[in-house]
Backbone as CSV, one residue per row, in Angstrom:
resi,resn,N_x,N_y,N_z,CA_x,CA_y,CA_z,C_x,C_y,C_z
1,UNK,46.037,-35.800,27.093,46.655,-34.485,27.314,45.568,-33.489,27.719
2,UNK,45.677,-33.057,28.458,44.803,-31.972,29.067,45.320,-30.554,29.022
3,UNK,44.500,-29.720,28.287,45.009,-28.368,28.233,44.366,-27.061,29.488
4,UNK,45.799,-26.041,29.871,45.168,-25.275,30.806,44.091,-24.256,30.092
5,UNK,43.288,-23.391,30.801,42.370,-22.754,30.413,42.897,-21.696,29.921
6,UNK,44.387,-21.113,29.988,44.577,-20.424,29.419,45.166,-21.137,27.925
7,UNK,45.947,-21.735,27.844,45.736,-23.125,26.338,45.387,-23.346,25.759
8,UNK,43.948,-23.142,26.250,42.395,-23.228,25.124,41.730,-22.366,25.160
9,UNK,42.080,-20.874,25.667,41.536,-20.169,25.412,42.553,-19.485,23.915
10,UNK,43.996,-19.606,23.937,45.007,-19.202,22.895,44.748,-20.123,21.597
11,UNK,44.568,-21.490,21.614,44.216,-22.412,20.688,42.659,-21.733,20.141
12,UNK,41.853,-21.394,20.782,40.405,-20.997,20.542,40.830,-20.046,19.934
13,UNK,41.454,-18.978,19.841,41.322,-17.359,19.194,42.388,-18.053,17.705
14,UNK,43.575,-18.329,18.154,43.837,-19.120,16.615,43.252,-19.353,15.863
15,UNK,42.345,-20.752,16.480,41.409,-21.597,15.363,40.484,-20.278,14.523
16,UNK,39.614,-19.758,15.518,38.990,-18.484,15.171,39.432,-17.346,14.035
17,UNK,40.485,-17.052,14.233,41.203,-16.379,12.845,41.555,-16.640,12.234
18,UNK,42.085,-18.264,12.004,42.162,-18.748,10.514,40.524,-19.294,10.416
19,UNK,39.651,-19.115,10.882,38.022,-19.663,10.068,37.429,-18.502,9.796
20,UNK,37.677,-17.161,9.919,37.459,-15.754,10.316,38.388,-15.591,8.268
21,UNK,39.802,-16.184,8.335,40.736,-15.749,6.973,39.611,-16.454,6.234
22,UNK,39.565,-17.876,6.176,39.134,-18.673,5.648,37.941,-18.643,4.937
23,UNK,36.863,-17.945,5.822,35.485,-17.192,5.314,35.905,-16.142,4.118
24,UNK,36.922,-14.729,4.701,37.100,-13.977,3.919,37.353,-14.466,2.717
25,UNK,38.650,-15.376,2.616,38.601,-15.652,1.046,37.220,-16.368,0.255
26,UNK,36.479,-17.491,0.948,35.270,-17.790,0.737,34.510,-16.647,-0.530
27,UNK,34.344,-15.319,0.619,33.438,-14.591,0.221,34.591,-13.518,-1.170
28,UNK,35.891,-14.001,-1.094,36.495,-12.983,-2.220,35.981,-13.832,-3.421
29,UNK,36.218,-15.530,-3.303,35.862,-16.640,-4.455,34.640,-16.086,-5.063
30,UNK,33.485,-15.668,-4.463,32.073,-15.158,-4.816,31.943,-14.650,-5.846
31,UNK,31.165,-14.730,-6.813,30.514,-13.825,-7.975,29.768,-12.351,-7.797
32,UNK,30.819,-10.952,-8.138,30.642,-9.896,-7.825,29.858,-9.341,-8.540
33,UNK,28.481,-10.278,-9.503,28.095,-9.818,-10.010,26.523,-10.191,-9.103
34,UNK,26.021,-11.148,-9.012,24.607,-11.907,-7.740,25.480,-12.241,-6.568
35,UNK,26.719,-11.877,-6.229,26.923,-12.449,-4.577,26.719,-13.320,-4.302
36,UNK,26.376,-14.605,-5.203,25.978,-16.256,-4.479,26.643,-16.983,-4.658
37,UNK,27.154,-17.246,-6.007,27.711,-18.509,-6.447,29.141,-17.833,-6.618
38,UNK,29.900,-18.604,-6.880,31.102,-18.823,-6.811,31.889,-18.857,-8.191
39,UNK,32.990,-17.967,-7.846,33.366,-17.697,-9.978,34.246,-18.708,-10.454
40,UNK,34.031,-19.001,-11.859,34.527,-19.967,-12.400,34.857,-19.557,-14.037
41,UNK,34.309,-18.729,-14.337,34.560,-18.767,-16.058,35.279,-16.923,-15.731
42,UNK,36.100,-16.831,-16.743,36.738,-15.239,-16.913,36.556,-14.710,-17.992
43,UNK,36.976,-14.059,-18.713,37.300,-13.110,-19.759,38.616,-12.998,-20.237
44,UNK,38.808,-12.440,-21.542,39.955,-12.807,-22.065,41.104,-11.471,-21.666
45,UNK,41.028,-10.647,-20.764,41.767,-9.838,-19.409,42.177,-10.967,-18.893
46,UNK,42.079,-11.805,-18.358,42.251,-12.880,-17.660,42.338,-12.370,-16.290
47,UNK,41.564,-11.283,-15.737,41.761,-10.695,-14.885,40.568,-11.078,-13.674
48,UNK,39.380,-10.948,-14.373,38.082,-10.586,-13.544,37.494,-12.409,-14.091
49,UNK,36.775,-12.466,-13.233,35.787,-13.746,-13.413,35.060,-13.905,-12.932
50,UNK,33.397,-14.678,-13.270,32.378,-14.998,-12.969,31.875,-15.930,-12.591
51,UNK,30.543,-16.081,-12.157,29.930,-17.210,-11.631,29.722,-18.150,-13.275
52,UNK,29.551,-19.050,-13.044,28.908,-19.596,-14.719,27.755,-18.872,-15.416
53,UNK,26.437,-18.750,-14.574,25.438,-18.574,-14.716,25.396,-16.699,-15.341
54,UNK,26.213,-15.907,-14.698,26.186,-14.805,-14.681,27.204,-14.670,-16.162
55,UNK,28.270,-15.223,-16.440,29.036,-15.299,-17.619,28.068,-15.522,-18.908
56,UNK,27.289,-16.375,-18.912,26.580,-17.144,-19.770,26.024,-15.943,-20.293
57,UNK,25.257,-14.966,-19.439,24.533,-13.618,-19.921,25.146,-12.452,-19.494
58,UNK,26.453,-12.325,-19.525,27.302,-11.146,-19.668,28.487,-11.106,-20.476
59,UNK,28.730,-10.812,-22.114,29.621,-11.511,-23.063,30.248,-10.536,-22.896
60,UNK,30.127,-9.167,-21.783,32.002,-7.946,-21.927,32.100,-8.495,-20.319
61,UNK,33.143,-7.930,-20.086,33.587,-7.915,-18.540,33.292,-6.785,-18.124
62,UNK,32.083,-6.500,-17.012,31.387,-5.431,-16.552,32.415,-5.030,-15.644
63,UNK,34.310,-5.054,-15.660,34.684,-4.292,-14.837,35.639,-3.530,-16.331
64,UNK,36.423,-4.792,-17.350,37.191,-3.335,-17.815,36.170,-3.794,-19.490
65,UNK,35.244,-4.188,-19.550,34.601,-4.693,-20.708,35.097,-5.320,-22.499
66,UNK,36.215,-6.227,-21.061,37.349,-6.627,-22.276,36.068,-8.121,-22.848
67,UNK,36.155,-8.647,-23.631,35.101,-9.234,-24.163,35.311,-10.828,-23.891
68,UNK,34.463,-12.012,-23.676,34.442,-13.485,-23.627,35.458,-13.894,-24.400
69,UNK,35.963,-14.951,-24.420,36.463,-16.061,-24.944,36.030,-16.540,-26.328
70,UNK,35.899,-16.239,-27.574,35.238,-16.302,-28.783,34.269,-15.300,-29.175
71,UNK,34.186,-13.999,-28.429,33.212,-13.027,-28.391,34.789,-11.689,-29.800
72,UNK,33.620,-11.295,-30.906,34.466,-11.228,-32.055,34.565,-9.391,-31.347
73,UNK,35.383,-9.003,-31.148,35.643,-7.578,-30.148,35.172,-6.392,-30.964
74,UNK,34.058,-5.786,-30.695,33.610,-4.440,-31.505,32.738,-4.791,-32.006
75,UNK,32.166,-6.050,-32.663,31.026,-6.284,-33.531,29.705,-7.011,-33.184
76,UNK,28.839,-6.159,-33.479,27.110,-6.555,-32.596,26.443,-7.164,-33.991
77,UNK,25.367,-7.731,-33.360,24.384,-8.369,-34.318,23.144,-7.838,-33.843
78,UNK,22.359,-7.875,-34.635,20.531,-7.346,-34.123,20.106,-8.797,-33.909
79,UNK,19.591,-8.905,-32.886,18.961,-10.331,-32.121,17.704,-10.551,-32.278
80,UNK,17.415,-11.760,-33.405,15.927,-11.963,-33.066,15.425,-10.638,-33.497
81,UNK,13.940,-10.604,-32.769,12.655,-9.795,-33.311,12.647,-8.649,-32.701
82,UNK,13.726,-8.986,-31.251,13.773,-8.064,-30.132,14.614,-6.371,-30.541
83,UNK,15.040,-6.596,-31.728,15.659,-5.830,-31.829,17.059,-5.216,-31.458
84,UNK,17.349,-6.016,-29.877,18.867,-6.095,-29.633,19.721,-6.208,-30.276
85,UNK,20.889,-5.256,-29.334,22.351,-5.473,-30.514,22.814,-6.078,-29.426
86,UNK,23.276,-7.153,-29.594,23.933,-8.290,-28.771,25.749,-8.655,-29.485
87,UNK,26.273,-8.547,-28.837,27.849,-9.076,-29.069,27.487,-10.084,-29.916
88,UNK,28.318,-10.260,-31.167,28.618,-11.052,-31.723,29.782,-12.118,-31.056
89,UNK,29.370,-13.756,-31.064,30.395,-14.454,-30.896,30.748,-15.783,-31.823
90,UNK,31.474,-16.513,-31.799,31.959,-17.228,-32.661,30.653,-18.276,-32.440
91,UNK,30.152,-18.845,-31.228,29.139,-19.557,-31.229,27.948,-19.369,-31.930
92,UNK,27.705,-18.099,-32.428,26.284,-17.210,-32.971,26.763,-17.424,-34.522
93,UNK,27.962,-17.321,-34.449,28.270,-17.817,-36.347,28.161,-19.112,-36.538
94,UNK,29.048,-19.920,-35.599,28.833,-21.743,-35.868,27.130,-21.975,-36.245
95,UNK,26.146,-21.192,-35.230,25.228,-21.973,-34.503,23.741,-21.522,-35.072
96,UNK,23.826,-19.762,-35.535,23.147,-19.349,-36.340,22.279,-18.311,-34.538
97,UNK,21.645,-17.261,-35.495,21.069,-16.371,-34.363,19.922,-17.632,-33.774
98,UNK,19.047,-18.700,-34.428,17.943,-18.946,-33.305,18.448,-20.823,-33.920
99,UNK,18.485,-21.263,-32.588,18.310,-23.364,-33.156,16.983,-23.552,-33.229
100,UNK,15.867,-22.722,-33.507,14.494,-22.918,-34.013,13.954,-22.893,-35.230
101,UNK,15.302,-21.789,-36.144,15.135,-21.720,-37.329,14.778,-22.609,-38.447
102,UNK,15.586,-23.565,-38.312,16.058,-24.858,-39.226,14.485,-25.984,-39.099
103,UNK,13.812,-25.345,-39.241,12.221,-26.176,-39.294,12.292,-26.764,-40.936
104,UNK,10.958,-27.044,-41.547,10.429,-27.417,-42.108,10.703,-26.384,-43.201
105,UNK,11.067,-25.311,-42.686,11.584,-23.915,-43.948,12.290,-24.180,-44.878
106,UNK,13.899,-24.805,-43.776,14.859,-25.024,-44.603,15.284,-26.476,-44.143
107,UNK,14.043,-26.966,-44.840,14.632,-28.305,-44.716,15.647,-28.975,-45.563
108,UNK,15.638,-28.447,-46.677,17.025,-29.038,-47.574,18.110,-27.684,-48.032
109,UNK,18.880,-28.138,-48.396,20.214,-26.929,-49.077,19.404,-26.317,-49.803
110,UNK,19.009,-26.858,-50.866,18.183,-26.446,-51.942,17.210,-24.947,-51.359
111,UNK,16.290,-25.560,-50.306,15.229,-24.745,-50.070,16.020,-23.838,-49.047
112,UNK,17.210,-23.632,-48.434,17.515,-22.618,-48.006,18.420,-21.637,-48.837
113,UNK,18.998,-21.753,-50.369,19.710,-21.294,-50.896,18.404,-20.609,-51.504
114,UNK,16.955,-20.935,-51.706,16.376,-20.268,-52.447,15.669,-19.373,-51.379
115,UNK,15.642,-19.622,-50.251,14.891,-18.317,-49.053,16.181,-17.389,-49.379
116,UNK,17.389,-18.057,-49.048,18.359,-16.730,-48.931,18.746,-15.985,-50.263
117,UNK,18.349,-16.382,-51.592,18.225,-15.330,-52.336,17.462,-14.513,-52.378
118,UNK,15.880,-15.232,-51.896,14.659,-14.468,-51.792,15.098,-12.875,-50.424
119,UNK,15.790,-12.871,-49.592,16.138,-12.152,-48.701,17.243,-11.260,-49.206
120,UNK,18.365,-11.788,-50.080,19.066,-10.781,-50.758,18.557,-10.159,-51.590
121,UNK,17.602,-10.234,-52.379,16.447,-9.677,-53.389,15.996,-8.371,-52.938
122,UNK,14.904,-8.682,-51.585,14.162,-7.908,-51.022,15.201,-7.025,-50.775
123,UNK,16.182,-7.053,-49.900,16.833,-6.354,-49.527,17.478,-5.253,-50.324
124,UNK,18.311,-5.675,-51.987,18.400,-5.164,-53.016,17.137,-4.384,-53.740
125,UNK,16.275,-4.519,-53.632,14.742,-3.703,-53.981,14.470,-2.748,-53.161
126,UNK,14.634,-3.063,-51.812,14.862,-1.779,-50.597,15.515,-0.447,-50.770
127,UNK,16.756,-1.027,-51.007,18.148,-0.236,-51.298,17.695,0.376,-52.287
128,UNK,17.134,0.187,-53.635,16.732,0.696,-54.417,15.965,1.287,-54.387
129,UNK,14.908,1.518,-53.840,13.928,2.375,-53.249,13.951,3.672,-52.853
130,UNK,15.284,3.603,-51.965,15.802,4.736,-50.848,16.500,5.726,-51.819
131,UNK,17.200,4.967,-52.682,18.243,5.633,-53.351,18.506,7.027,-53.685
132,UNK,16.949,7.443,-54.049,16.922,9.306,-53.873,16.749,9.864,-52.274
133,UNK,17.265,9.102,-51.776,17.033,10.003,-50.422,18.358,9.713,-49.235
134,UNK,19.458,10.329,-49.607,20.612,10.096,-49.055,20.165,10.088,-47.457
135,UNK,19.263,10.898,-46.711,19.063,11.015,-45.150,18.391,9.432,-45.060
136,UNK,17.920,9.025,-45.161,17.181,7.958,-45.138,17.801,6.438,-45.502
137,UNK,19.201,6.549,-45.771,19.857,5.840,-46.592,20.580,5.019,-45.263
138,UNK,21.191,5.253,-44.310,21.639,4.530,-43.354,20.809,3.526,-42.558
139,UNK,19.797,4.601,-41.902,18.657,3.587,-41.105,18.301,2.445,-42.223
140,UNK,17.728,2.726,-43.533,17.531,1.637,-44.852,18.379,0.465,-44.338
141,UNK,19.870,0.689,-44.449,20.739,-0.186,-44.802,21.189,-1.201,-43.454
142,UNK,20.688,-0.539,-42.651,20.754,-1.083,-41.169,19.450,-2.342,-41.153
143,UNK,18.086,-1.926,-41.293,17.211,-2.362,-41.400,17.467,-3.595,-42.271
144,UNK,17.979,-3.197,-43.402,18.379,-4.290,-44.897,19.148,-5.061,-44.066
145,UNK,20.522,-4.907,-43.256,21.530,-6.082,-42.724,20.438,-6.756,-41.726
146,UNK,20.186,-6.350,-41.046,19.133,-6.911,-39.801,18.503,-7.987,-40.193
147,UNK,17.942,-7.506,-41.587,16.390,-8.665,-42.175,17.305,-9.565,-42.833
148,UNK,18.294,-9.714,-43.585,19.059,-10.646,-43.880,19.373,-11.528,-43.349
149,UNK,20.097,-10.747,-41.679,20.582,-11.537,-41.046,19.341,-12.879,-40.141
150,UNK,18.347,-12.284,-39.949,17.190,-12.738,-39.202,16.731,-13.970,-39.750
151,UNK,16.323,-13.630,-41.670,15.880,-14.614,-42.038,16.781,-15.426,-42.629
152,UNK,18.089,-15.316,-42.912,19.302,-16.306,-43.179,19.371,-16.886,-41.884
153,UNK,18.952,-16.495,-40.796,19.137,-17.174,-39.160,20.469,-17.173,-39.556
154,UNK,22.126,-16.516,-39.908,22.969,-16.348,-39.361,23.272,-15.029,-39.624
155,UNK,24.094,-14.214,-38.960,25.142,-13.154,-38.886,25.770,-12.607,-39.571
156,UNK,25.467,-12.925,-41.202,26.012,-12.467,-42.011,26.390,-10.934,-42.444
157,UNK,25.878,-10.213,-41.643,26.581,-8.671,-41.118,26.368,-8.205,-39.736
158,UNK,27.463,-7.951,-39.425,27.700,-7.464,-37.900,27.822,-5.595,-38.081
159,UNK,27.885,-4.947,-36.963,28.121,-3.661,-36.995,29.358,-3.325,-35.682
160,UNK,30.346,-2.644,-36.240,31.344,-2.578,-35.739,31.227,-1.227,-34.868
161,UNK,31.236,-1.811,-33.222,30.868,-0.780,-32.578,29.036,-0.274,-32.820
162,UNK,28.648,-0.878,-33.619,27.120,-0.419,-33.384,27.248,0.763,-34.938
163,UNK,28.367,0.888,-35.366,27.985,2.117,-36.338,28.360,2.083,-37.749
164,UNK,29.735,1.292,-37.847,29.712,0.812,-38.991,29.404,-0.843,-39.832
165,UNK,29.022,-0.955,-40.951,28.292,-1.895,-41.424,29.485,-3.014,-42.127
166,UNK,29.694,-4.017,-41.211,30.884,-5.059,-41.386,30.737,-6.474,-42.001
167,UNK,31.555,-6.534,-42.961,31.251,-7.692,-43.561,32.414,-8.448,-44.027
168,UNK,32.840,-9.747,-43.298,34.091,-10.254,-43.019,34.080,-11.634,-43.777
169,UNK,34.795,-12.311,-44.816,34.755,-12.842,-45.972,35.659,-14.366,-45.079
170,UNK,36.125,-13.938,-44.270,35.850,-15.508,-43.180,35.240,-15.617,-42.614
171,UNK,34.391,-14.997,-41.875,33.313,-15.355,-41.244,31.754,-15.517,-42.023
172,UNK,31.620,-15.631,-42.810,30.988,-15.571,-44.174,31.501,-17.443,-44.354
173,UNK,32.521,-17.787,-44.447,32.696,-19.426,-45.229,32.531,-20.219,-44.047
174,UNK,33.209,-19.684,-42.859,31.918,-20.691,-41.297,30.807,-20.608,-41.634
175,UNK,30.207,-19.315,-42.074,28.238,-19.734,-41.565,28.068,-20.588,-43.050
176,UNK,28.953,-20.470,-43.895,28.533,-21.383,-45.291,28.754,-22.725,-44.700
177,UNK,29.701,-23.327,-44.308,29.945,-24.473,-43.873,28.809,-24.728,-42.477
178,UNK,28.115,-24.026,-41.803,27.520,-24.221,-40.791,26.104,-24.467,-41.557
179,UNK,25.815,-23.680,-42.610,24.578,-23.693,-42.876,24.207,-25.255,-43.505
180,UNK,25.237,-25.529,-44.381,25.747,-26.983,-45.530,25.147,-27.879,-44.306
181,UNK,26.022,-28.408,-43.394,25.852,-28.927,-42.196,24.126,-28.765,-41.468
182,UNK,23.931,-27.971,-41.291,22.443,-27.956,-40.682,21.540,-28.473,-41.815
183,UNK,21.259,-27.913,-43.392,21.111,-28.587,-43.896,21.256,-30.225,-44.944
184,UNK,22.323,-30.393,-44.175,22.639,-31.995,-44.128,23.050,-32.262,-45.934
185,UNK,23.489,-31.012,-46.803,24.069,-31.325,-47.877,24.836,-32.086,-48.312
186,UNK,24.593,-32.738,-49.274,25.106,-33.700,-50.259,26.233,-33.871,-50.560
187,UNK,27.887,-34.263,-50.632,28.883,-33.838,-51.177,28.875,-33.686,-52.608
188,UNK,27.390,-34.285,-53.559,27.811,-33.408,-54.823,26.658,-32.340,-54.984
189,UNK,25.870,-31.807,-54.253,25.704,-31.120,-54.122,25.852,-29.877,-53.355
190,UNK,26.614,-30.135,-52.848,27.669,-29.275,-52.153,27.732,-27.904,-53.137
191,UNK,28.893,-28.432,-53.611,29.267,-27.179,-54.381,28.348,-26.018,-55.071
192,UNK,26.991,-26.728,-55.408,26.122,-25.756,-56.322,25.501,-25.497,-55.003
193,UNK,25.321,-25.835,-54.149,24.526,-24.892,-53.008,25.119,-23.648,-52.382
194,UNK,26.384,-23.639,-52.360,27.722,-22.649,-52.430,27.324,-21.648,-53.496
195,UNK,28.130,-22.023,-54.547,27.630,-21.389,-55.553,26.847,-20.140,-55.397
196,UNK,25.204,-20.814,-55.235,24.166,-20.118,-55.187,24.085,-18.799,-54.187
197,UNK,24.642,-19.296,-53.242,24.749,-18.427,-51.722,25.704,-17.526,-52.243
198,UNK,26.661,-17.792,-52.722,27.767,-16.883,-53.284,27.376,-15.480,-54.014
199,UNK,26.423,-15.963,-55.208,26.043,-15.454,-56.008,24.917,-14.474,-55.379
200,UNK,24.022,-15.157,-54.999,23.116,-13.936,-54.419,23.692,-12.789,-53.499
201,UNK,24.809,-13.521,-52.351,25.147,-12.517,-51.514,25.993,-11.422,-52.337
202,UNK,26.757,-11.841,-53.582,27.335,-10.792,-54.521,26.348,-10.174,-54.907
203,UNK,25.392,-10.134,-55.055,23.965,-9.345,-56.005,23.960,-8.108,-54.369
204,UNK,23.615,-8.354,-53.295,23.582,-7.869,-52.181,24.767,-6.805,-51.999
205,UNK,26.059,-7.688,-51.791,27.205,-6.234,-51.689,27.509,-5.841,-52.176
206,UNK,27.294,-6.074,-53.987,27.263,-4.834,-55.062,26.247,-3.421,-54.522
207,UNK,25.224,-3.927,-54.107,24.225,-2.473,-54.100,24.771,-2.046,-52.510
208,UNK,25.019,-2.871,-51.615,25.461,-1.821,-50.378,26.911,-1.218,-50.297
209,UNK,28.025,-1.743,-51.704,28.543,-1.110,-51.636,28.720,0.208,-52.586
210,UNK,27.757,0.495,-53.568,27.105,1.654,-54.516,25.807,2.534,-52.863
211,UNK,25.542,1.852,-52.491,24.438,3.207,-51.589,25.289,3.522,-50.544
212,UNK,26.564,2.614,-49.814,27.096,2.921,-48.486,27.795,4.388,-48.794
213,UNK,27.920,4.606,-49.816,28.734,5.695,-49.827,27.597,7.211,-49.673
214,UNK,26.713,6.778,-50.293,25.752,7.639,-50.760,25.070,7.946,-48.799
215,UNK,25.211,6.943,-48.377,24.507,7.101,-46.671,25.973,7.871,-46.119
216,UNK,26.969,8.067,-46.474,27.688,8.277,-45.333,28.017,7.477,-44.284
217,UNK,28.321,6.101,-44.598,28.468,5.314,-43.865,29.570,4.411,-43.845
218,UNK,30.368,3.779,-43.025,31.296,3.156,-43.559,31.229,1.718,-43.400
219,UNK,31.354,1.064,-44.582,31.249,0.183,-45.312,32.654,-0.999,-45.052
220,UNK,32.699,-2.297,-44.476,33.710,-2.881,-43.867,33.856,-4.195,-44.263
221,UNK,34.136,-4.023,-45.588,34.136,-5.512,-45.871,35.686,-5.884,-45.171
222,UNK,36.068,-7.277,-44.999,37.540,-7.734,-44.555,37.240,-9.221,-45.260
């Protein structure tokens, strides 16, 4: 079959505007956050979506900053040494703030039930410290959740919105069960390693909940 030149010149501008559509959507598929790669993971909007790479290190949606897929909505953690307040997500409770932690420190239940009293201690001696000085009493108590959380390597207080001091009594029996697990506990020792964690962290939200009031601060247990 042989086509006239006007034939293939009408077939030519066709082909041309559907590879012309075809590009466009191409470039709508794109990640509007680096322009390269191509989106694949969303947000729980189910609206906007990302490249993988760009999701991985953006836990709100930088268009309506509705939050990830297991990302706990309103509540930050202080990160590491860096000082960041980073979104809290369900992976950071399973998983603990660093997978470097779990050295030779806490190598058994045992020896991490006795760091993490040693950290509710300090922290309770802090608090006590401040106690005549109501201005000074928030930054304290901020500082106190931070160092807890750092050297427990999990999340055991978040801040809601960055301002109030949150402390959620299920998310509390994941990082217990996460911690059991990393340290590879015993089923009969199980229970007294519980226990222990229990007990100290009660020694802890007795005094932040006697100074939270005294800071002007609000205090969130759930």
């Amino acid at each position: 079959m042989t086509l006239t030149a006007q034939e293939l010149d009408r077939t030519t501008a066709y082909f041309e505007k559907y590879v012309s559509r075809a590009e466009g959507f191409l470039e709508d598929l794109k990640c509007e956050v680096c322009c390269d790669r191509y989106k694949s993971c969303g947000y729980s909007c189910k609206r906007h979506y990302l490249c993988r790479e760009c999701h991985a290190k953006v836990a709100l949606c930088p268009f309506c900053r509705a939050p990830q897929p297991g990302v706990y909505p309103d509540l930050w953690y202080c990160g590491g040494s860096s000082f960041d307040f980073k979104p809290l997500t369900e992976a950071v409770v399973r998983n603990g703030i660093s997978s470097t932690a779990f050295g030779s420190r806490f190598s058994s239940p045992t020896d991490y039930a006795f760091w993490f009293r040693s950290a509710c201690e300090a922290g309770v001696t802090q608090l006590g410290t401040f106690e005549n000085h109501p201005s000074s009493m928030k930054m304290v108590l901020r500082v106190v959740a931070d160092c807890v959380n750092r050297r427990s390597n999990y999340p055991i207080f978040a801040w809601h919105k960055q301002q109030h001091l949150h402390f959620d009594a299920a998310r509390w029996k994941i990082i217990q069960d996460s911690i059991l697990a990393r340290t590879q506990a015993s089923p009969t020792l199980e229970p007294e390693v519980r226990r222990h964690l229990r007990k100290s962290l009660q020694m802890l939200l007795r005094k932040i909940k006697e100074i939270a009031g005294q800071a002007g601060l609000l205090y969130r247990p759930a």
